[in-house]
N, C-alpha and C positions, 0 to 999 in steps of 0.2 A: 529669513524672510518674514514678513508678517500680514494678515490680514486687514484687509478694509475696514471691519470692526474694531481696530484696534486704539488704543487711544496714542494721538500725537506725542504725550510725552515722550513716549522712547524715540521716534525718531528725531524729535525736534528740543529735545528739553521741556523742562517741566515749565520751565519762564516761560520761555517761548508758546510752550502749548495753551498757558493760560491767555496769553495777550490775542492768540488765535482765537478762545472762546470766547473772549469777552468782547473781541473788536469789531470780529465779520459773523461770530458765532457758530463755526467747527469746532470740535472736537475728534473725533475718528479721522484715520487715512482716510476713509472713504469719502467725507464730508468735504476734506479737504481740497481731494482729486475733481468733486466735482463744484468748485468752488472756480468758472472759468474766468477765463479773462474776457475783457469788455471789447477791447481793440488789440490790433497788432502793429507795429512800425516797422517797417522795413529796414533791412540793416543797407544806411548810405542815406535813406530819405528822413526827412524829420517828420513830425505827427502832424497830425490835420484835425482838427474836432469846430464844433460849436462857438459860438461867442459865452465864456461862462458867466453866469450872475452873480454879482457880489455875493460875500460870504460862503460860494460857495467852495468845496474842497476840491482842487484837479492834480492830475499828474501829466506832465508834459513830457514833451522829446524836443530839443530848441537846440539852438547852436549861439554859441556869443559871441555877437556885433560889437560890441564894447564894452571896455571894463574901466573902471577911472576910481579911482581912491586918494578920497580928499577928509580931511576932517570935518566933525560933526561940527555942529551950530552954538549948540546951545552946551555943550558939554566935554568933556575928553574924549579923546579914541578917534579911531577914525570909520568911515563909511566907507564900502563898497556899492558903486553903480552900476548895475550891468544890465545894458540893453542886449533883448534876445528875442528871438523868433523863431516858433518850430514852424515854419514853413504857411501859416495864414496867419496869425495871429504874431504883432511886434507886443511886445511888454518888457517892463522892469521887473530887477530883481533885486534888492536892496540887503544885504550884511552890514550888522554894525560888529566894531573891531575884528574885521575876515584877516587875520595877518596869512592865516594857513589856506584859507578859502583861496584868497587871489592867487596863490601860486598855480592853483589846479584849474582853476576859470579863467582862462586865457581867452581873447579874442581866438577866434576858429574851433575853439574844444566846443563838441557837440556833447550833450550832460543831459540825465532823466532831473526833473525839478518837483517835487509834489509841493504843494501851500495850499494856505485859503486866499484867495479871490478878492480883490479891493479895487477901486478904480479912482485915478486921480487926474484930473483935466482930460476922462474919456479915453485915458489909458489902461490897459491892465499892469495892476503891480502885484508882485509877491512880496513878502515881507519877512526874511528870515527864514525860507523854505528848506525842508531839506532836499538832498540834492544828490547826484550820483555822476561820474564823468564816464561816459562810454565811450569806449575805444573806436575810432575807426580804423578801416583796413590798415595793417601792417604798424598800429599803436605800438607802443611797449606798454604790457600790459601791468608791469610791474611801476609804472610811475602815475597811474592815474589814480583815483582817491575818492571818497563821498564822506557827505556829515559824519557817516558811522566812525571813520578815520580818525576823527579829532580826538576821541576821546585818547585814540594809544598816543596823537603829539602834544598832549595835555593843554587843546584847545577848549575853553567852554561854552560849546555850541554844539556838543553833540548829541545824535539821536535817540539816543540809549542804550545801554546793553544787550548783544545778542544774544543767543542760546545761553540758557546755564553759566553766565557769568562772563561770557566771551565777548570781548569789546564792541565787537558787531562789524567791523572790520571788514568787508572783502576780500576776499582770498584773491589768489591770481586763479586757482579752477575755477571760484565764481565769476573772473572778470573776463577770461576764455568765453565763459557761455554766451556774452555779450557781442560776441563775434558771429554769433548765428544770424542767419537770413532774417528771421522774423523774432521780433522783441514782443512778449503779450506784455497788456496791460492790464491789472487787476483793479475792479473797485477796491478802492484799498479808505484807510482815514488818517488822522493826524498823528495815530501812535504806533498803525504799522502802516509802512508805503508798500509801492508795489512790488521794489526788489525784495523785500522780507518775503513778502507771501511767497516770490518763483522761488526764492532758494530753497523757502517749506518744501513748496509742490516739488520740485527737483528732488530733495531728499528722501520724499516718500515714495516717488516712481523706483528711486533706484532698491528698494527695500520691499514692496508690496506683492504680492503673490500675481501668479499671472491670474486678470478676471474672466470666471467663465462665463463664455457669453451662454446669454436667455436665449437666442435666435441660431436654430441648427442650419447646418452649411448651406440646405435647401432655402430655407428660410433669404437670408442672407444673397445667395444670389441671385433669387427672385427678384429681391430687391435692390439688387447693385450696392449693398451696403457691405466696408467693412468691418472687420471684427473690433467687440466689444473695449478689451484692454488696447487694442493701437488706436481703437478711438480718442483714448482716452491719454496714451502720450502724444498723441500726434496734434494735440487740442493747445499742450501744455508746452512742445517743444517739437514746434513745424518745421518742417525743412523748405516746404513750398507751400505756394499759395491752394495747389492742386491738396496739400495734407489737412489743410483749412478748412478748405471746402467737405472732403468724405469726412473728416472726422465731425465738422458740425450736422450734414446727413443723418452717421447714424445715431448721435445722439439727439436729433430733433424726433428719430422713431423713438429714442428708447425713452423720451418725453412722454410721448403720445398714446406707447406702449404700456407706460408706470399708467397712467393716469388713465389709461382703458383696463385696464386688469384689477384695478380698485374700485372702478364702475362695475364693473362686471360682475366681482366679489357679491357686492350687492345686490346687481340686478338679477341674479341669479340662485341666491340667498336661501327665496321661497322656496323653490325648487324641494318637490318633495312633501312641502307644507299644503294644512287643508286652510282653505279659505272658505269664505259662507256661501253657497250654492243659492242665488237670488234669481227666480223665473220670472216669467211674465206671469200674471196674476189674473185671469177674464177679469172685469168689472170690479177691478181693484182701483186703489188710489192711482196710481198711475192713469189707468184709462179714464177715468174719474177727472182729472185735470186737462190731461187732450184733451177731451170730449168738449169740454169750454172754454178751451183758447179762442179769441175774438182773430186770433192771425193766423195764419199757417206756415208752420216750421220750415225753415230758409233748409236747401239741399245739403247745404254745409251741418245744421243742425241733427240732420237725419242720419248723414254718416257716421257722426260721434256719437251719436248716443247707440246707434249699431253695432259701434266697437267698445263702449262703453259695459253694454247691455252683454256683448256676449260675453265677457269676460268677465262679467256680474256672474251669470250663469255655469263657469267651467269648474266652478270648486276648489282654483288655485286664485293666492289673491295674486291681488290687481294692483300694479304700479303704474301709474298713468299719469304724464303732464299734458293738462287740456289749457295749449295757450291761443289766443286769439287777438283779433283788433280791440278794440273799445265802442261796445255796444253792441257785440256781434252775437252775444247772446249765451253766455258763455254758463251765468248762474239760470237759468232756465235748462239747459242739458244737467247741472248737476243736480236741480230740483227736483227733475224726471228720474234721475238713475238712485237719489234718493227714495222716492215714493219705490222704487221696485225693492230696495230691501226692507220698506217698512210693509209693503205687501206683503212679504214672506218671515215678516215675524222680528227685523233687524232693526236697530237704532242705528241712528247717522249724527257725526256732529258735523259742525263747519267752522272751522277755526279761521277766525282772519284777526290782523293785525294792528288795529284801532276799537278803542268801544264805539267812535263814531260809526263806523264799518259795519260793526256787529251789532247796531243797534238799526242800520238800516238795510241791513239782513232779516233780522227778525220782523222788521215794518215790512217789508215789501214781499218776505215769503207768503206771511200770515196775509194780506190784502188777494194776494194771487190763491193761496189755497181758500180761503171766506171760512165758509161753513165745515169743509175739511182739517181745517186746522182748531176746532172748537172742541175737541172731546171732552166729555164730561157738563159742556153750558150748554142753555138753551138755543136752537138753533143747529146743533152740531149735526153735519150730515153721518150717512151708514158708514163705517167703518173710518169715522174722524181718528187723522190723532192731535197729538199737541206738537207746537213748537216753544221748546224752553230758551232763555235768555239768561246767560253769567258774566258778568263782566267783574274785573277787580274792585272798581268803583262803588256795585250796587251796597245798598244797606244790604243790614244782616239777616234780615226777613226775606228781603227776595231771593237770596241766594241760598239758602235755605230749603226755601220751597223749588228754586232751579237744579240745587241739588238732589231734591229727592223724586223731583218727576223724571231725572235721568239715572238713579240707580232702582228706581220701583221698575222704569220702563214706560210710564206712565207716557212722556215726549217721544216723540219718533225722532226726532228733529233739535238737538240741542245748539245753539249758539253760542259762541262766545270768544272771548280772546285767550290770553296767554293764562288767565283766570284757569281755563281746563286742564292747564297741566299739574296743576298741583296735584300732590299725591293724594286728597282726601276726597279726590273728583270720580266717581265708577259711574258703572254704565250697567244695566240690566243683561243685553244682550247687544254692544258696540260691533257693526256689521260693515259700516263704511264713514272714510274720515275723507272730509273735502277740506282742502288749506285753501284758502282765498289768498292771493297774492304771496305766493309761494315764496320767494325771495328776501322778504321779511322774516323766515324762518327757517331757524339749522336743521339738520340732518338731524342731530339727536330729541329736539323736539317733535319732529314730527313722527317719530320711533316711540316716543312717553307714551302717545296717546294708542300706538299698535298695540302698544304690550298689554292692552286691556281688553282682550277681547276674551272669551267665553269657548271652554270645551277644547281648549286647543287649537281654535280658529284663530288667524292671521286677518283680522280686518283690511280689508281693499281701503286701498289709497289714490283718491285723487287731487292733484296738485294743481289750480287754476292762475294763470296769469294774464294781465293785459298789457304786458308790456311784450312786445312779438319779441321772440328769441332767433338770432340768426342760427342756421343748420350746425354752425361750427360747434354755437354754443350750444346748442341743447345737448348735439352728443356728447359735449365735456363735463359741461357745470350741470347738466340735465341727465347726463349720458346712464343714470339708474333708471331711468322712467322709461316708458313706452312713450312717444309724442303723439296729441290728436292735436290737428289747428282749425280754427273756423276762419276764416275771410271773408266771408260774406255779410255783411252788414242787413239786418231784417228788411225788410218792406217797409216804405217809408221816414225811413229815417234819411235825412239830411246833410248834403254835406257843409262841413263849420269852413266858415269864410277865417282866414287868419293873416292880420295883418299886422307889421312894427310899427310903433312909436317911438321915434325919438323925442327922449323928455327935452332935447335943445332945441327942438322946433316947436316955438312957442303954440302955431295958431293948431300943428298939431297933437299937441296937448289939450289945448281947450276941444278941438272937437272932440277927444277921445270919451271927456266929463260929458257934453252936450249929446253924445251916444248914448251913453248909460243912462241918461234923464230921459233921450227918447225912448228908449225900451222900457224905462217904468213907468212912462206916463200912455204906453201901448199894453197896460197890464202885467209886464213881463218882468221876470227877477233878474238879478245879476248877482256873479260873484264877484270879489275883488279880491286875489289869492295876496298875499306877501311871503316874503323869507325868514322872516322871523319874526316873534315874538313881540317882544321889547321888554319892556318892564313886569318883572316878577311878582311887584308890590314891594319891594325891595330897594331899598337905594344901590346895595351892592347888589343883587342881582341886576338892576340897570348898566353898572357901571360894568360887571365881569360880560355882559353879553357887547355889551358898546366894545369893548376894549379884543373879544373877539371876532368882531363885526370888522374891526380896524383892520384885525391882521389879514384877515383875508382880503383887503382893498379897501375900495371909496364904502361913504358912510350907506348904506340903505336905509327904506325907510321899512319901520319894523310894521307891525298889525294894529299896533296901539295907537302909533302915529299916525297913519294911515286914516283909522274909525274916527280919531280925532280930527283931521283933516274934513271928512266928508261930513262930517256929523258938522261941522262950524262953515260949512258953505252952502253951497246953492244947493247942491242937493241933500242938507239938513233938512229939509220937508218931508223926505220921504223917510220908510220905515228902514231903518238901520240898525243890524246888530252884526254882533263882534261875536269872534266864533275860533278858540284855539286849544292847544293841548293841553294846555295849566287850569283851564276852567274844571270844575268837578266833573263827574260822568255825568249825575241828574242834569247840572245848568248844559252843558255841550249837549243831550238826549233833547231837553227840553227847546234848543234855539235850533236844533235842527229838526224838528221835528214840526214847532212855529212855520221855518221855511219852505218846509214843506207841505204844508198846508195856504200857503201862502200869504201869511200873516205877516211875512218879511219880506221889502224891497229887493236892500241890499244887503248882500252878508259878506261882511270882510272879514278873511278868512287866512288862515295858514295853512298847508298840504293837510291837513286831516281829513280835507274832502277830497284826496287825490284819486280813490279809490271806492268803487260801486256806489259810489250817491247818486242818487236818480231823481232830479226832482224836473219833470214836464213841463214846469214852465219856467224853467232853467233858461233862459237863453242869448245869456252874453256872460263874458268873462274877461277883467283884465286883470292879467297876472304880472305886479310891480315889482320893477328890478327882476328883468327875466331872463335874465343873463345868468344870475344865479341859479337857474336849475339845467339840468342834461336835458339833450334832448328828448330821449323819452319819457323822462317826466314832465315835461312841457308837453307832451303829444299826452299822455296820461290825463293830465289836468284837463285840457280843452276839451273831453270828452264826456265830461258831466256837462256841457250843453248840446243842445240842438236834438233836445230827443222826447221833445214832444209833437214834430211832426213840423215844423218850421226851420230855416236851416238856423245856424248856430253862429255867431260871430265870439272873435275870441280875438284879443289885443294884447303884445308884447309890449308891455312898456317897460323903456331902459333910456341909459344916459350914454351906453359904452359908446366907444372912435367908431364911425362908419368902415372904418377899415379894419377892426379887429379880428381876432380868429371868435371870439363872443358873437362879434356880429354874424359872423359867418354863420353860425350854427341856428340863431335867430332866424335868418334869409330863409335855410332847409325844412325849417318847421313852419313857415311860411308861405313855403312853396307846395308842399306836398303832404296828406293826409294819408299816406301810407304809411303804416305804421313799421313793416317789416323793411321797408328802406330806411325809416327814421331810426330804425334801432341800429343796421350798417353803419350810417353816416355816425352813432352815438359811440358802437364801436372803437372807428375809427380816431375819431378825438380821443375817447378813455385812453384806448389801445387794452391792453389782453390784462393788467395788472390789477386794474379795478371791477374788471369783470369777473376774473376768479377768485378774489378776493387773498386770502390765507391760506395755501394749501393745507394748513394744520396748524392751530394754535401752540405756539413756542416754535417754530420750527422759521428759519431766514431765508430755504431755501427759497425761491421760484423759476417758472419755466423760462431756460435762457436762450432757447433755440426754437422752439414751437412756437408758432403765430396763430391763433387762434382767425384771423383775418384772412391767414394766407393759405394753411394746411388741410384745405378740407382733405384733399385726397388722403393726406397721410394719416390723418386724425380716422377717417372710415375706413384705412385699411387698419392699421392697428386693434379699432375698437372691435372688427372682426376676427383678426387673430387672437384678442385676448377673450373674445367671446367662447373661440372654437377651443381652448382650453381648461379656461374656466368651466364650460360646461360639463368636464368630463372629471374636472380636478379644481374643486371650490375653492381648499384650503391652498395648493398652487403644491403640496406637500411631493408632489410626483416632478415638479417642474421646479427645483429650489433655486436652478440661478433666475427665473422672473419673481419667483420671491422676492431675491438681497435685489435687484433692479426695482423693483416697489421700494422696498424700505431706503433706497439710495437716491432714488428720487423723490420723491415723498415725504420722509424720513420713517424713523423706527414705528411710530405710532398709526401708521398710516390711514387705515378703516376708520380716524378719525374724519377723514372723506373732506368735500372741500365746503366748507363756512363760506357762507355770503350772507356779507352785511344786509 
């Protein structure tokens, strides 16, 4: 027998094990077993799938309508034709010189087929596929044959070598198995098909130790699930539809299971650790700033910073994601819970993800604290401090001086981007770390800046986003944090009218320009966002962004072309600049800061303002080619208007078909200014694979049974079982079969937690 950790060679050969790591990427039994099948075919029915797109790779289940062999054209030998249909889908399958093919491709023989994808007068062909004949009831199962075959009739068109030198031949026990009720299908590629992988998977079922299940028999029947290992043959060699079904069950818990017990690992971490004990402070900076707020804190605002605040105060730190709408007020609660650890003697940084970001962090903190943020100038009120500013960008003076007001202590408040991780970055006394736009940054970053805290303190962390996270997600991709949400939009704020453009409709195109001229000639700014760049200054940089502009579809128009556009028309009168990532830090500091002051019309722009730019008299937006961005980054974008107290208009302009699924998505951000529905519908389109991104860097696995759309129950019950054990047992070292269940879903490395892009 051998175990799950074992490496494939010994059951599969050393060949064969390498073509396993290098094709789908297993190595171990384990990796293997859970390496499932995509579909099942019925034994008697043929397969059903999708219309596939050229070049792409499928594996079929067809029966052949006809076969005709006539000589080539242009050359010797002869052709094989064979028209075939697994049951929706007719297409060709083409053999050149088939003498041993045509014997076993008979009209009526039903046959597995993998290729790549090509289409000729709107039909599908395959082109030299390889191929496999399954038997139906009562076959002789000794006369039917696949590409493997060829090699022992010393045909040359065969698929390669199986195990360790062996022809790759099908046995009559392998072609027996083909008698079973249900046939799986594996994502398979061009150098192993899907029968290679089941005779793997079959080899290793019959050799592998039985697996101890993580979930005791309580467990288990609470939940109707069964056991771990029948899960896990029953996946790979069904007898019924009914084995299909429990076996995908319980492996969509033990999904949910793995990736709640690695949350947990974390969120539970502290446990034990001191964190900096931050009170209320009388007639500190804190009350110091309420005291002169012109607004009054929305109900939403009050309860986060209450949860905020106590667990400022409880001496264990603080893991918190504080996500919300757009504009709901989100950097004002972290302003607040900052000033309370600078009351009690703590430094706070705020790391966000753009220097444009963090440079109108630093403008907009400093404006709202005035005279509190002065210490040491004239002016500076009682118990001022400073706020510091680092970006990669700056000269080597300012960074310098931003470096030493945040290790004297001198800053209460440091800013900056990815700049603060560098190792030569310290902190006086680092007490709380706020991440703006959380999702911009991995797990181990935002870990860099923990480990620098003082005395053995665990600095509190808060995680802020404005992209709404639906419930599924937070507990998954969130599931280490505590969650606070705001929804409520402040007093007075506006809501943004949002309407499409189609650029085929000539007259509305021109109104769209004729809008933006009345807004600036009403005193009012506007953005004009684009998807890219353009030109680098580069002739090859123009040509490498053009050339992957292509692949991803029709031409866009980039930021360059765009400023050039406006700047040579009617609205070249007014004040226009050009605002993107490749500019320096000082010129992007300096044009957005212009804009902000209102020195500038228009500013056409690329996402670098997609995030906390606040400029009041902000208040139109057309974002070109807007089919290119997701939905919530299109609900993102439109939210740096209408937040001076006027409502806010914001313009889709695109080229896409009225009828596309692009339009569709266009229509929803159209219709509706909810954010936490925009993020559903965004979901939805992504689906679960771009939302969790990489379970783990190097690792092929992902989730093949959990729906992040579908499972809330199963995902909240999981994350509670693995809470109620984690809690008692961190390392899991008392619970080792939900260990190898972590490391088998997850893989080895796991606590490398989950990366988002």
């Amino acid at each position: 027998m051998a175990a799950q950790a074992d490496s494939l060679a010994g059951v599969v050969g050393e060949k064969t094990a390498a073509i396993l790591g290098e094709e789908i990427g297993v190595h171990t039994i384990g990796e293997l077993l859970r390496y499932f099948p995509m579909r099942y075919v019925r034994q008697g029915q043929l397969s059903s799938t999708r219309r596939p797109e050229n070049g792409e790779w499928v594996t079929l289940v067809a029966r052949v309508e006809k076969a005709d062999l006539r000589p080539m054209r242009n050359k010797r030998g002869k052709l094989l034709s064979i028209k075939a249909t697994d049951g929706t889908i007719s297409f060709g399958v083409t053999f050149f010189n088939p003498y041993a093919i045509q014997r076993a491709l008979r009209p009526g023989v039903r046959f597995m087929v993998a290729g790549t994808v090509s289409y000729y007068r709107e039909q599908m062909q395959l082109t030299h596929p390889n191929w496999m004949v399954l038997p139906d009831e009562g076959a002789d199962i000794e006369t039917v044959g696949s590409s493997m075959m060829l090699s022992i009739a010393g045909g040359d068109t065969a698929a390669g070598d199986g195990p360790d030198g062996d022809a790759g031949g099908a046995s009559s026990a392998d072609l027996a198995d083909f008698h079973r009720p249900f046939l799986p299908v594996y994502p398979a590629t061009k150098a192993l098909q899907t029968w290679d992988i089941w005779r793997a998977v079959r080899k290793a079922l019959d050799v592998v130790d039985p697996i101890e299940d993580p979930l005791t028999d309580a467990d288990r029947d609470a939940r109707g699930l069964i056991g771990s290992d029948e899960s896990l043959r029953a996946i790979h060699l069904p007898e019924t539809a009914e084995d299909i079904e429990a076996a995908g069950a319980r492996l969509k818990f033990d999904e949910a299971l793995a990736l709640q017990l690695s949350l947990a690992q974390r969120r539970f971490a502290d446990l034990g650790h001191r964190g900096p004990a931050a009170v209320h402070v009388d007639g500190g900076l804190e009350d110091a700033l309420l005291g002169r707020l012109p607004f009054e804190l929305t109900g939403g605002q009050d309860t986060v910073i209450d949860e905020i605040c106590t667990q400022l105060g409880s001496g264990e730190p603080m893991s918190r994601l504080l996500q919300g709408e757009v504009g709901s007020g989100k950097t004002l609660v972290a302003l607040i819970a900052m000033l309370r650890m600078i009351d009690n003697d703590f430094q706070c940084v705020l790391l966000a993800p753009t220097e444009v970001l963090a440079a109108q962090h630093h403008r907009s903190l400093t404006k709202m604290l005035g005279g509190l943020a002065q210490a040491g100038e004239l002016g500076a009120e009682e118990s001022a401090t400073r706020i510091a500013l680092l970006t990669g960008s700056m000269k080597t003076a300012g960074k310098r001086a931003a470096l030493l007001e945040a290790v004297t202590g001198t800053a209460g408040i440091v800013i900056g981007t990815h700049a603060l991780l560098e190792d030569h970055v310290d902190f006086f006394n680092l007490g709380l770390i706020v991440v703006d736009e959380q999702h911009r940054f991995g797990v181990e970053q935002r870990d860099t800046l923990r480990s620098r805290g003082r005395d053995d303190l665990i600095p509190h962390m808060l995680v802020m986003t404005a992209t709404p996270i639906p419930r599924t997600i937070a507990m998954t991709v969130y599931g280490d944090l505590e969650t606070s949400t705001l929804r409520e939009l402040p007093a007075g704020r506006q809501p943004i009218t949002t309407n499409v453009v189609p650029t085929q409709l000539e007259k509305w195109e021109n109104r769209l320009w004729q809008v933006v001229d009345e807004e600036v000639g009403l005193g009012r700014q506007v953005y004009v966002v684009c998807s890219r760049i353009g030109d680098d200054g580069t002739a090859a940089g123009a040509k490498s962004e053009e050339r992957a502009a292509e692949q991803q579809g029709p031409q866009t128009t980039s930021v360059v072309e765009m400023f050039d556009q406006i700047v040579s028309g009617p609205l070249g009168r007014h004040r226009v600049e050009l605002l993107h990532g490749r500019m320096s830090g000082d010129d992007k500091t300096a044009t957005m800061d212009a804009f902000t002051r209102g020195e500038i019309d228009i500013l056409v722009s690329t996402t670098v303002i997609e995030v906390g730019v606040d400029v009041a008299n902000a208040n139109a937006m057309v974002i070109v080619d807007a089919e290119r961005f997701g939905v919530s980054q299109l609900h993102q974008l439109r939210g740096r208007v209408g937040r001076g107290g006027l409502p806010g208009r914001c313009f889709l302009r695109t080229a896409v078909s009225p009828t596309s699924s692009a339009m569709e998505r266009l229509r929803a951000v159209e219709a509706s200014n909810d954010g936490f529905e925009l993020a559903r519908i965004d979901l939805i389109q992504r689906r679960e694979g771009d939302v969790l991104g990489a379970v783990q860097s190097g690792v092929n696995s992902s989730l093949r049974f959990l729906s992040l759309l579908d499972d809330a129950d199963v995902i909240a019950d999981a994350r509670e079982l693995a809470a109620e054990v984690v809690s008692g047992d961190l390392t899991l070292l008392d619970h080792r079969p939900m260990a190898d269940l972590v490391d088998a879903v997850l893989g080895p490395g796991r606590i490398q937690y989950l990366e988002k892009s």
